[in-house]
Chimera marker file (.cmm) of the C-alpha trace (Angstrom):
<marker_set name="trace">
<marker id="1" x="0.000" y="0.000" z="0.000" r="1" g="1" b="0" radius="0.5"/>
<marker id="2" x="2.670" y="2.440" z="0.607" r="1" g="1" b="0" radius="0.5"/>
<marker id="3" x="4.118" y="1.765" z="-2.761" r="1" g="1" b="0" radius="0.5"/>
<marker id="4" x="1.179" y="3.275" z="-4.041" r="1" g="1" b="0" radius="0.5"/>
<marker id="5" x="0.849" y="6.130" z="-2.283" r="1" g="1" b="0" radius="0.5"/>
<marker id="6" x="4.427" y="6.666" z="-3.150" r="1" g="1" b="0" radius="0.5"/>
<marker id="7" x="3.106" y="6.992" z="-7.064" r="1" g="1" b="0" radius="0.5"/>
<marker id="8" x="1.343" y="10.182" z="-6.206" r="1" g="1" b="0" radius="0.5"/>
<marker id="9" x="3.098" y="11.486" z="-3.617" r="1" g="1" b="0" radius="0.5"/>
<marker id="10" x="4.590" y="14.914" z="-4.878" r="1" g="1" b="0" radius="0.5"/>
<marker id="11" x="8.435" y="14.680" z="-4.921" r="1" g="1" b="0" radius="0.5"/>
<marker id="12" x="10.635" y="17.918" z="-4.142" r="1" g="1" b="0" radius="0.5"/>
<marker id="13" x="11.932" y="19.378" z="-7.098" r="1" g="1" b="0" radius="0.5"/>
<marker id="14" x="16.166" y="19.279" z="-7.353" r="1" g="1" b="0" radius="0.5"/>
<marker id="15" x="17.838" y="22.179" z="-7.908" r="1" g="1" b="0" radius="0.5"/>
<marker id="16" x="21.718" y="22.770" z="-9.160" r="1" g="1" b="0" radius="0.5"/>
<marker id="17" x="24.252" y="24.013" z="-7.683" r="1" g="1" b="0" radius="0.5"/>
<marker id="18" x="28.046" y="25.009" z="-7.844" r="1" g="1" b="0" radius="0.5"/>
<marker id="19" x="31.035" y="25.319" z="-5.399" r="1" g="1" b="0" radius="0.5"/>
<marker id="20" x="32.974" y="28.381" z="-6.352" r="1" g="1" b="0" radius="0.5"/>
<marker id="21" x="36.330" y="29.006" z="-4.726" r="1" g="1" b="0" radius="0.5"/>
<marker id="22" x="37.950" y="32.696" z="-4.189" r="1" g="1" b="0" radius="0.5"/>
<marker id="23" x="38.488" y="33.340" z="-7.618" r="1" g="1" b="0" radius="0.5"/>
<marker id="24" x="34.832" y="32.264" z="-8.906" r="1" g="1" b="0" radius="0.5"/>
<marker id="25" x="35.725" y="28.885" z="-10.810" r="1" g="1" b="0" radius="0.5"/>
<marker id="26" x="33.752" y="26.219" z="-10.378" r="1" g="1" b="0" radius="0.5"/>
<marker id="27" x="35.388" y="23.047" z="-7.902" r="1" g="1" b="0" radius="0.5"/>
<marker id="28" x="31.970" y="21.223" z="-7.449" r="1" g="1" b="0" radius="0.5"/>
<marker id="29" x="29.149" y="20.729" z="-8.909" r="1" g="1" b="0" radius="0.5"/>
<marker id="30" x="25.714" y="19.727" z="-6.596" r="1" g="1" b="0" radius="0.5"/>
<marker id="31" x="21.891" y="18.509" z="-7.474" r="1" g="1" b="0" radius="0.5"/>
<marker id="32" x="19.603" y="18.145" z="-4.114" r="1" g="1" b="0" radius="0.5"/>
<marker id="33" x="16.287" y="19.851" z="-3.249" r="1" g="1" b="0" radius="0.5"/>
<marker id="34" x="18.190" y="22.316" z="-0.556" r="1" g="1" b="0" radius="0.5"/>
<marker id="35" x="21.152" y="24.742" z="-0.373" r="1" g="1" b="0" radius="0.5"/>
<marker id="36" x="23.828" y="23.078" z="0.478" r="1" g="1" b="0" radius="0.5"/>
<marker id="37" x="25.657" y="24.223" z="3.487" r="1" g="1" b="0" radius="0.5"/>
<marker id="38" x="28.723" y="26.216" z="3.536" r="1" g="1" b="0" radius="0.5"/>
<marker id="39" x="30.113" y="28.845" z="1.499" r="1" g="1" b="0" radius="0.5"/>
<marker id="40" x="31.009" y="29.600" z="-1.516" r="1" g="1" b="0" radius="0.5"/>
<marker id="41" x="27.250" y="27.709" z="-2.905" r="1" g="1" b="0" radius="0.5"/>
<marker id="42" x="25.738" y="29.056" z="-5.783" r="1" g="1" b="0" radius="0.5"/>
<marker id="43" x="22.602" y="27.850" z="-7.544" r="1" g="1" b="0" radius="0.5"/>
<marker id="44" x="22.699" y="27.616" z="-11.213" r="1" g="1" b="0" radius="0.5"/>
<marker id="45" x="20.321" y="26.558" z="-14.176" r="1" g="1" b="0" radius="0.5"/>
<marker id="46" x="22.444" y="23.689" z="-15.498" r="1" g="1" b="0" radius="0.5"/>
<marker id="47" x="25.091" y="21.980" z="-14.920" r="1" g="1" b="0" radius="0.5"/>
<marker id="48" x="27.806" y="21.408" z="-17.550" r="1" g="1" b="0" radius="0.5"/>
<marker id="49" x="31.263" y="19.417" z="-16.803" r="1" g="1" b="0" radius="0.5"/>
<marker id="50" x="33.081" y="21.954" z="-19.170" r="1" g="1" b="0" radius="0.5"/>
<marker id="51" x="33.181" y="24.794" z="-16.369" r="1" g="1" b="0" radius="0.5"/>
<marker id="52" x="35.093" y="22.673" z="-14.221" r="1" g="1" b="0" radius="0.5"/>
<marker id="53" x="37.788" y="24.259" z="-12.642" r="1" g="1" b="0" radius="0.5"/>
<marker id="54" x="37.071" y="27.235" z="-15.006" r="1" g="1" b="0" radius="0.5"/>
<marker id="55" x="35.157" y="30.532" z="-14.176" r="1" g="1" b="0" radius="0.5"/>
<marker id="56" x="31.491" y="30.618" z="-14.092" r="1" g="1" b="0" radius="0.5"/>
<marker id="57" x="29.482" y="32.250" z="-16.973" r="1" g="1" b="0" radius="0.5"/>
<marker id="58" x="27.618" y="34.665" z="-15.130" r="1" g="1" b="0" radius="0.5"/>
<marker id="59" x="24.428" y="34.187" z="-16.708" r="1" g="1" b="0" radius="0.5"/>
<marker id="60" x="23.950" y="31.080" z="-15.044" r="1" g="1" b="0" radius="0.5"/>
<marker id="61" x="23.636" y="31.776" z="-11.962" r="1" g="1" b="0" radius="0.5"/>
<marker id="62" x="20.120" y="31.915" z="-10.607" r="1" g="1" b="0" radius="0.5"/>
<marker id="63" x="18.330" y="34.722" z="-8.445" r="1" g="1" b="0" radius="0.5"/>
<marker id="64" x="17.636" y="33.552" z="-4.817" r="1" g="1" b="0" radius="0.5"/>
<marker id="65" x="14.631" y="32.596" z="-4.006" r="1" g="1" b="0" radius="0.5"/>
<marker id="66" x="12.238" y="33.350" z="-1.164" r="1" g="1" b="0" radius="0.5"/>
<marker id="67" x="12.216" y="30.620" z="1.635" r="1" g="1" b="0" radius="0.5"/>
<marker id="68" x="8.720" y="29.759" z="1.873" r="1" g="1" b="0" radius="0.5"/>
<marker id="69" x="6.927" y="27.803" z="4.992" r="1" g="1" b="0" radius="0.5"/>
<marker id="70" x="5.588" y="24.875" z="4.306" r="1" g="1" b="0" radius="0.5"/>
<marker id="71" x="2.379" y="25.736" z="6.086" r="1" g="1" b="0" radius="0.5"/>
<marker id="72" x="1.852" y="29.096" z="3.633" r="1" g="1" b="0" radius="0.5"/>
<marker id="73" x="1.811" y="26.562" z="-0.040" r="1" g="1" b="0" radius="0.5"/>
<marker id="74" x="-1.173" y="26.679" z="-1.786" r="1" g="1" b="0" radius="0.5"/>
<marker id="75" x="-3.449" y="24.170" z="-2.293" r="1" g="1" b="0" radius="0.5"/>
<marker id="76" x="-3.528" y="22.279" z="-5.109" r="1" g="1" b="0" radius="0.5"/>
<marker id="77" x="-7.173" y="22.011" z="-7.076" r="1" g="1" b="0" radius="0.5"/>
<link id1="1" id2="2" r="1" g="1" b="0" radius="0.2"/>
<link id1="2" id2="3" r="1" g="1" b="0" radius="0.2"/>
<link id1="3" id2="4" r="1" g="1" b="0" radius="0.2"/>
<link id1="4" id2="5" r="1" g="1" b="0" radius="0.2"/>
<link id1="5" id2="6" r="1" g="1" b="0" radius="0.2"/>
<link id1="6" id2="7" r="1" g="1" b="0" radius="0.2"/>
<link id1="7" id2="8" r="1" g="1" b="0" radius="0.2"/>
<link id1="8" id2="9" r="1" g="1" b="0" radius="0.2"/>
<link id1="9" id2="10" r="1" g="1" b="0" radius="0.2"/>
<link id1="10" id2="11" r="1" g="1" b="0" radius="0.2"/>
<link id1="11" id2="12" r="1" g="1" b="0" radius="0.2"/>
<link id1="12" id2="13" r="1" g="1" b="0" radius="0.2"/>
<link id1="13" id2="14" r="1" g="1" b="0" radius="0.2"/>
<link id1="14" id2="15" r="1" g="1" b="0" radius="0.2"/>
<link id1="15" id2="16" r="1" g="1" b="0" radius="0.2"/>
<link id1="16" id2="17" r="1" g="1" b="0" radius="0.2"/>
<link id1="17" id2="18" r="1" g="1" b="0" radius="0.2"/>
<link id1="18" id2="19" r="1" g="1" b="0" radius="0.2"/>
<link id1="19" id2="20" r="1" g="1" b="0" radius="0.2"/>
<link id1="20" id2="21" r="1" g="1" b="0" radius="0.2"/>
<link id1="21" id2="22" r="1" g="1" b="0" radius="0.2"/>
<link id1="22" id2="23" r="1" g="1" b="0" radius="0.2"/>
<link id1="23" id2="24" r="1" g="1" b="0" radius="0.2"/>
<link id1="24" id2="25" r="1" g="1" b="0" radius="0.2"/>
<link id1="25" id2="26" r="1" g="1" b="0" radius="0.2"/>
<link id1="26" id2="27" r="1" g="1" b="0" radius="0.2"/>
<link id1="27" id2="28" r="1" g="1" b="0" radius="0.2"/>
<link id1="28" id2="29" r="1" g="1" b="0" radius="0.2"/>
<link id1="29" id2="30" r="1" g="1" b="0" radius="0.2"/>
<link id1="30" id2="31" r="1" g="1" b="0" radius="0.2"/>
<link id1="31" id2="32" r="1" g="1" b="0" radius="0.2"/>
<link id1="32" id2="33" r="1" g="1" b="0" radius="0.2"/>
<link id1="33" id2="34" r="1" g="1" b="0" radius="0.2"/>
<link id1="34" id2="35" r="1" g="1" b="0" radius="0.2"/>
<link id1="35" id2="36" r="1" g="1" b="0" radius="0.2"/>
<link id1="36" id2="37" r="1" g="1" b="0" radius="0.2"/>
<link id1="37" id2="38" r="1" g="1" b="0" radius="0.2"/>
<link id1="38" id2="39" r="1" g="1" b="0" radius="0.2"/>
<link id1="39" id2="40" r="1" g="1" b="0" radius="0.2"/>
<link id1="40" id2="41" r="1" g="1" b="0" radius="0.2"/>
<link id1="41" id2="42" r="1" g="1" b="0" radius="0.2"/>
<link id1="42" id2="43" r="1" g="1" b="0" radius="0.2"/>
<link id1="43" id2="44" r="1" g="1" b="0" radius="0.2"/>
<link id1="44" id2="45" r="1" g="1" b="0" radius="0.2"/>
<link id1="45" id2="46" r="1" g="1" b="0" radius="0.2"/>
<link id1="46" id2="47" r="1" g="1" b="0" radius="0.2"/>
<link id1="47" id2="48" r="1" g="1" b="0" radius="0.2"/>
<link id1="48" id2="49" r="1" g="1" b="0" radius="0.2"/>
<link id1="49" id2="50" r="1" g="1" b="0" radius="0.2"/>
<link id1="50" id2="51" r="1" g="1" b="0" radius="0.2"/>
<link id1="51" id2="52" r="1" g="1" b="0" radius="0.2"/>
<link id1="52" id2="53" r="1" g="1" b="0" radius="0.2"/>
<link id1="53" id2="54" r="1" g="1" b="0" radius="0.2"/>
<link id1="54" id2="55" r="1" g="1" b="0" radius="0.2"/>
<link id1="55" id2="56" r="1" g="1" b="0" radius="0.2"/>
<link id1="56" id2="57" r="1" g="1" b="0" radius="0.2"/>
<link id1="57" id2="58" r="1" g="1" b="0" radius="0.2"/>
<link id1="58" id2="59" r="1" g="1" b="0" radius="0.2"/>
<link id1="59" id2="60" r="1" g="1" b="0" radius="0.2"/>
<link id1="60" id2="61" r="1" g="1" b="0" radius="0.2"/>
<link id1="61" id2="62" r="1" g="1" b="0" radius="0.2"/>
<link id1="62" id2="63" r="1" g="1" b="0" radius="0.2"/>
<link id1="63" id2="64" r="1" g="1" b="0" radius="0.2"/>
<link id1="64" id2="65" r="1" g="1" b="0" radius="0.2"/>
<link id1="65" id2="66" r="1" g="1" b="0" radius="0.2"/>
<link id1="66" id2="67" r="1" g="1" b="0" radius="0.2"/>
<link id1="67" id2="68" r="1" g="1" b="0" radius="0.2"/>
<link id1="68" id2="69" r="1" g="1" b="0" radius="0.2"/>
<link id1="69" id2="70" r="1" g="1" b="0" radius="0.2"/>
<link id1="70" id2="71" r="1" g="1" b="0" radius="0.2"/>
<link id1="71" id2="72" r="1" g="1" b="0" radius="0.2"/>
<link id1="72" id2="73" r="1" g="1" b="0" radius="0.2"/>
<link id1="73" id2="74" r="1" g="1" b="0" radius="0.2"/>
<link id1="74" id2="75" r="1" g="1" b="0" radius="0.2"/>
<link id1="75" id2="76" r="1" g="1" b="0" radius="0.2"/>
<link id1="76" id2="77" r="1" g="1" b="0" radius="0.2"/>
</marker_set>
């Protein structure tokens, strides 16, 4: 029975991020549904081994968002 509730059980969405060190190139690359912790974390639309170890493109980066309670969502219809 869980199984099946499993099937429409709404997933969290992952996001992308990159480790940047001091200079701004890229020394990790991170999908999860959360900011990672620590510094140096950016979020960014896609991830692409060819910036690795190389400087970001700036127009990948991604505005933060607003942390929203989980109590404020809206209902789905």
């Amino acid at each position: 029975m869980h199984f099946l509730w499993s099937l429409f059980a709404r997933k969290p969405a992952l996001r992308q991020f990159a480790l940047l060190d001091a200079e701004g190139r890229c020394q990790a690359f991170k999908e999860c549904s959360q900011p990672p912790v620590g510094n140096g974390w950016v979020e960014i639309e896609e991830i692409r081994l060819s910036w690795m170890h190389r400087p970001l493109p700036a127009h990948v980066r991604v505005s933060p968002r607003q942390a929203r309670s989980p109590r404020h969502q809206p209902l789905a219809a």
